[in-house]
N, C-alpha and C positions, 0 to 999 in steps of 0.2 A: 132887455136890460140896458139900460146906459150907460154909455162908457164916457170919461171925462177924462183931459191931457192936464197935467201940472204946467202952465205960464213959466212960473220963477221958482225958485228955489223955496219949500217951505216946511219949517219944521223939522230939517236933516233930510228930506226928500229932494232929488234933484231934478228939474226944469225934464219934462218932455216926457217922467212917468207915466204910465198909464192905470189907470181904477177904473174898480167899477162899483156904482150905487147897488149898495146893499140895502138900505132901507134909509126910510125918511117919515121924521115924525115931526108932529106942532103941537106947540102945549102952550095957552094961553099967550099965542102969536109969534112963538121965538120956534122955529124951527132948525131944527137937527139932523143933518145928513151922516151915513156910514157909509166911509169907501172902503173899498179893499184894491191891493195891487194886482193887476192881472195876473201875477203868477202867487196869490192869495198870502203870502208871506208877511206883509203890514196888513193894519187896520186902524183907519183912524177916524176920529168923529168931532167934526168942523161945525159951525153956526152956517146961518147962510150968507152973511155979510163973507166970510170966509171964503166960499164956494166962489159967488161971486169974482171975486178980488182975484185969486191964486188961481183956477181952473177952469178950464174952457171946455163943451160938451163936444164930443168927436161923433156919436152916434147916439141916434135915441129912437 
């Protein structure tokens, strides 16, 4: 499973979080990631420009 670090502050989440990719979908080329927080309490669902930008991959 892959796990991803939050960069910068986003959304009320703050810098250094840890998630982990729940799933990932594409629908007519716009793709949709779901993270969850490592202790599964959030859940949220970013574009991938988003992914991108805010989060950086720690393990895969």
């Amino acid at each position: 499973m892959k796990r991803y670090k939050l960069k910068n502050n986003f959304k009320g989440l703050k810098k250094g979080t840890q998630f982990y990719l729940i799933a990932e979908s594409e629908f007519i080329g716009v793709k949709e990631f779901v993270l969850r927080t490592s202790d599964l309490s959030i859940r949220i669902s970013i574009n991938e420009k988003e992914l991108q930008k805010y989060f950086t991959i720690m393990y895969y």
